[in-house]
C-alpha positions in Angstrom: 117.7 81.7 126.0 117.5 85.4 124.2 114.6 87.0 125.0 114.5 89.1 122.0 116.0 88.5 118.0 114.9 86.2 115.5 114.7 83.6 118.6 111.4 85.5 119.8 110.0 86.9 116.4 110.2 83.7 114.7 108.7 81.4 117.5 105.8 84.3 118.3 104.8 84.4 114.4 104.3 80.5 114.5 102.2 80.7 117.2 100.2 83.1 115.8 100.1 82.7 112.0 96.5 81.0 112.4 94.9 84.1 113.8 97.2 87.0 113.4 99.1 86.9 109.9 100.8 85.4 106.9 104.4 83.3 106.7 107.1 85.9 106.7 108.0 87.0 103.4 111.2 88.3 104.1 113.1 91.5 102.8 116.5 92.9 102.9 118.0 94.8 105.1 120.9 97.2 104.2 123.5 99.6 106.3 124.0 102.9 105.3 125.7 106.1 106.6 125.4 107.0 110.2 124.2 109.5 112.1 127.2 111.8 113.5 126.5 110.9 117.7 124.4 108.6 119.3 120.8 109.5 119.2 117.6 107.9 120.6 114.0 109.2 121.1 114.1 111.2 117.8 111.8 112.2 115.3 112.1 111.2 111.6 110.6 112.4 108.5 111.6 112.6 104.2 111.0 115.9 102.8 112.0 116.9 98.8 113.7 113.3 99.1 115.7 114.1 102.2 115.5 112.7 105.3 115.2 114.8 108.6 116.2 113.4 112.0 115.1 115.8 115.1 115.9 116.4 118.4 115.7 112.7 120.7 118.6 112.3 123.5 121.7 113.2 122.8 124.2 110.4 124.3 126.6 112.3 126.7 124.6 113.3 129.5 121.6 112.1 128.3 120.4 115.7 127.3 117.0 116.5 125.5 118.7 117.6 122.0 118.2 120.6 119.1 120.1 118.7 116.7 118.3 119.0 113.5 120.3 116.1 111.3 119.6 115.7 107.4 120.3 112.5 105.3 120.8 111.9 101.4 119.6 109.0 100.6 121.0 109.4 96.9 124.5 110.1 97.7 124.3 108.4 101.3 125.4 111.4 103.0 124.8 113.5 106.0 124.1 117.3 106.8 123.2 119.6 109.1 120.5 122.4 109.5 118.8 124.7 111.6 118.2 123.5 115.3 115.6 123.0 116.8 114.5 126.1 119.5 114.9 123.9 122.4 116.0 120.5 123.1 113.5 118.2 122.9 112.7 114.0 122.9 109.8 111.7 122.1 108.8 114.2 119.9 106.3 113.5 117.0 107.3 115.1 113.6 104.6 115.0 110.1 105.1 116.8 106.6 102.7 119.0 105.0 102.9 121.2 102.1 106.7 121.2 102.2 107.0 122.3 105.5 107.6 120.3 108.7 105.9 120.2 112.1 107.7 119.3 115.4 104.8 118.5 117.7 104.9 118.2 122.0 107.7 115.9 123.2 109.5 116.0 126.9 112.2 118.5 127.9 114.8 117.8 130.5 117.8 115.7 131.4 117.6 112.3 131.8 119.2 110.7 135.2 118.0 107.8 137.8 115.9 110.2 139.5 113.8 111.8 136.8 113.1 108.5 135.4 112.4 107.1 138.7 109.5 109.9 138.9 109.4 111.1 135.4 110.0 114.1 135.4 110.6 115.0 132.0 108.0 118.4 131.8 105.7 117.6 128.4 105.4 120.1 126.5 102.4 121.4 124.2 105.0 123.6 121.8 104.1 122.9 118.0 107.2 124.1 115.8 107.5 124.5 111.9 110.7 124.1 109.8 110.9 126.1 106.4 113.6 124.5 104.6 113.9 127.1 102.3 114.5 129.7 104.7 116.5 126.6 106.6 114.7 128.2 109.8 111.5 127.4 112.4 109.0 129.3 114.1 106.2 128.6 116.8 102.9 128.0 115.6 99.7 127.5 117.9 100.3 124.8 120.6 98.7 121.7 120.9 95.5 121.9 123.4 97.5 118.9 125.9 101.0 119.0 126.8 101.9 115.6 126.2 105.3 113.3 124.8 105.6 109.9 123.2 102.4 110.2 120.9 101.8 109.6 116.8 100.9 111.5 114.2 99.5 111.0 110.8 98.6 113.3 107.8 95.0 112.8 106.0 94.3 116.0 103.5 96.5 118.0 104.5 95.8 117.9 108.3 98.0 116.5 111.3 95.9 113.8 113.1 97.8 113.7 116.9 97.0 110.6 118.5 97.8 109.6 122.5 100.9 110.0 124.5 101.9 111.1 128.3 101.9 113.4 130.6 104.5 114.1 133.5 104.1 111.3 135.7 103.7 108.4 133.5 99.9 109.4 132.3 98.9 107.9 129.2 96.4 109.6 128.1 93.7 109.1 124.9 93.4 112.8 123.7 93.0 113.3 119.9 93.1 116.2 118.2 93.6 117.6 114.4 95.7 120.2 113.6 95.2 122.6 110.2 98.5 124.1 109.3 96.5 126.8 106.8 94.0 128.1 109.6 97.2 127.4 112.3 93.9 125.7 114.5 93.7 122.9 116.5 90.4 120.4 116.8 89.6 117.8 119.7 87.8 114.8 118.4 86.4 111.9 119.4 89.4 110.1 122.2 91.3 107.3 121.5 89.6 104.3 123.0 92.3 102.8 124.3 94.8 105.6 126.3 98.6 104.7 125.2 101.9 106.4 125.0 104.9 105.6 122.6 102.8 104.3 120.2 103.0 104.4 116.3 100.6 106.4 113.8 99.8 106.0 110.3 97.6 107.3 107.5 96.4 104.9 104.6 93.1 105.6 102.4 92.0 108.8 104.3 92.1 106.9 107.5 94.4 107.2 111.1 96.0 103.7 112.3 97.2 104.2 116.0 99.5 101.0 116.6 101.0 99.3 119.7 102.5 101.5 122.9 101.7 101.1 126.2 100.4 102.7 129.3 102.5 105.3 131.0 104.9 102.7 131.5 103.3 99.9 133.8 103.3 96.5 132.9 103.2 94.8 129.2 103.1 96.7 126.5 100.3 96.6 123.7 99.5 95.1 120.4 96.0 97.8 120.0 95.1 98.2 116.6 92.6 101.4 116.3 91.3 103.3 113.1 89.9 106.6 113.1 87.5 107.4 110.3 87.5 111.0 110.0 84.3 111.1 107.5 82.2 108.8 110.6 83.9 110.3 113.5 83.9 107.2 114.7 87.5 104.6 115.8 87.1 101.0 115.2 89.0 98.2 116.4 91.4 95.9 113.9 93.8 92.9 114.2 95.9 93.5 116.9 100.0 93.5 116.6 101.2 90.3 116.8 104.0 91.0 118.9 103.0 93.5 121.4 105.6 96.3 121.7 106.3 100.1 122.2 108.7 102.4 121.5 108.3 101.3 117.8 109.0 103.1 114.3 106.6 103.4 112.2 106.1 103.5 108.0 104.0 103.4 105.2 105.0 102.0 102.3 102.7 100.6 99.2 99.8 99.6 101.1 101.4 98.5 103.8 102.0 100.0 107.6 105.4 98.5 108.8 106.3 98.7 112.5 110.1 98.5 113.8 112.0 97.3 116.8 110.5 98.8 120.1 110.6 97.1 123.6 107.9 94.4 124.6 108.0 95.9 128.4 109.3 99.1 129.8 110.6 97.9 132.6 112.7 94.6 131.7 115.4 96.5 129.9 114.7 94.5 127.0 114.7 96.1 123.3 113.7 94.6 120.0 114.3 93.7 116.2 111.0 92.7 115.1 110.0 93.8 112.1 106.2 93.5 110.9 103.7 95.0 108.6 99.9 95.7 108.1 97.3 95.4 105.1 94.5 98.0 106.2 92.9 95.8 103.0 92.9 92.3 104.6 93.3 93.1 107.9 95.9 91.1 108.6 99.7 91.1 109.7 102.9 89.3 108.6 106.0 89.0 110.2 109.7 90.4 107.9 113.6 89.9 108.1 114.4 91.3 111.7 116.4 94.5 111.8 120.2 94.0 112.5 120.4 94.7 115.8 117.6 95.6 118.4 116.6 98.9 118.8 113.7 101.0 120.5 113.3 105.2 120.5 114.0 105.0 116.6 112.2 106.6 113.7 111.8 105.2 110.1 110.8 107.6 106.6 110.0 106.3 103.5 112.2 107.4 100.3 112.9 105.2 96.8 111.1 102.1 97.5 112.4 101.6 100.8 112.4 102.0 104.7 115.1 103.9 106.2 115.1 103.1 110.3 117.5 105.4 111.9 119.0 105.6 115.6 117.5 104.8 118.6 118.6 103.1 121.7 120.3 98.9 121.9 119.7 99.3 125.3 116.4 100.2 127.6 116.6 103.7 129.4 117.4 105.9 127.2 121.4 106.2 128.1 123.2 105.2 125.1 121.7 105.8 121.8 122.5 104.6 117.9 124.2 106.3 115.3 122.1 103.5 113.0 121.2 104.1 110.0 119.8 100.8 107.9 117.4 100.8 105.0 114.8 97.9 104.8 113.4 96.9 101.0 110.1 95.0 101.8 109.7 92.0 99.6 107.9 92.2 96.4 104.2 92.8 96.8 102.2 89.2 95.7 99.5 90.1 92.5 
């Protein structure tokens, strides 16, 4: 039997519709253009109703790339842009004031031995993109060097939740960025410490999702809000399927998660597809992606979901040149 697909998403959500969520509604899923080489670990974000795709591993060799991809959503085509000033992967990526921000990530080459140790160097580097001037400069590093960890925007700040340092250390560290006083702010850590986890801002409020811990054992269903007017996180319904390496979107009033891997070590990657109300706390279960998928990103654009590359297979080796847009199912009155 499959240990991933609709064979696991389905039977999980029936075992868990009592406590955890609501029958799956559905939605459609739709390909569209690819990306020009396989990518995985990359960072995704719309901006002036394009969507950006950064850095990640390029296939061959397995490098840490500067490819700095750009996608039309209206006429379903691809361009290029500036790249980025060094190769980076499990970088996190947010949009403020029509600018972008490239935050931390690894550097380095992936191969048996550095994952063996990982020894991917993380990297504190904080990078903005003017797409006007179609070029990026350095702005004030991060206070922690770290990779795999999520990002959300609330008033104009970058909320920049978990991740890991060299040597598979999640860590909790939580800090705020302002792009106007180019300052960064430590805050109150995230209770539970968690790498390749997936961020989200709804209602002036930071969701940190899933992930797991520097890469032992299962990984995690954590649900934890951030109030920034309390200064105080809170605990919520947990994921029902507990995964990292996950994309992550807001659409409506709705946080949807995407693919991912339910352990780091099994080799096993994911097409679950599931959303959040911050309003009912509560979670249900969508149409599965295509094809299973974790090291992806996902930006909103037009009323739908648009879930682009990542890896089929665990490790980081291969890649995706995918490229499919979800439409979420009518919200209910």
């Amino acid at each position: 039997m499959r240990r991933v697909g609709r064979t696991l998403v389905f039977g999980l959500t029936l075992l868990c519709l009592p406590l955890l969520g609501l029958a799956a509604p559905g939605g459609q899923w739709e390909g569209r253009a690819p990306l020009s080489s396989n990518r995985d670990e990359v960072s995704v974000v719309e901006l002036d109703g394009k969507i950006y795709v950064m850095g990640g591993f390029k296939y061959y060799g397995a490098v840490a790339s500067r490819a700095v991809e750009v996608y039309d959503p209206q006429t379903d085509r691809w361009g290029e842009r500036a790249a980025l000033p060094a190769g980076r992967h499990h970088m996190a990526a947010a949009v403020v004031d029509g600018k972008i921000y490239a935050i931390g990530g690894f550097k380095g080459v992936w191969s048996w031995e550095t994952l063996k140790t990982w020894k991917f160097p993380a990297t504190n580097q904080l990078w903005e993109y003017d797409p006007g001037q179609d070029r990026w400069r350095g702005r004030a590093p991060m206070p922690t060097a770290r990779g795999g960890l999520a990002v959300g925007v609330i008033d104009g700040k970058i909320y920049a939740a978990g991740g890991a340092k060299a040597g598979k250390v999640a860590v909790n560290n939580f800090e705020v960025y302002d792009p106007v006083t180019d300052t960064w702010q430590a805050l109150p850590p995230m209770p539970t410490p968690r790498d390749h986890l997936a961020g989200a801002a709804i209602d002036g409020r930071f969701y940190a999702i899933g992930g797991r811990q520097g890469g032992l054992g299962t990984s995690m269903g954590v649900n934890e809000v951030y109030d920034p007017n309390t200064k105080q996180w809170t605990t919520k319904a947990p994921m029902p399927l507990k995964r990292g390496g996950v994309a992550a979107a807001v659409l409506g009033r709705r946080i949807y998660i995407f693919g991912g891997e339910a352990k780091w070590d099994d080799y096993v990657t994911l097409d679950a597809t599931e959303s959040y109300s911050p309003d009912t706390d509560q979670w249900m279960t969508h149409t599965p992606m295509p094809g299973t998928r974790h090291g992806l990103g996902a930006a909103v654009y037009g009323g739908r979901i648009y879930v682009i590359g990542g890896s089929p297979k665990w490790g980081s080796v291969r890649g995706s040149t995918a490229n499919e847009a979800f439409t979420p199912p009518p919200a209910k009155p």
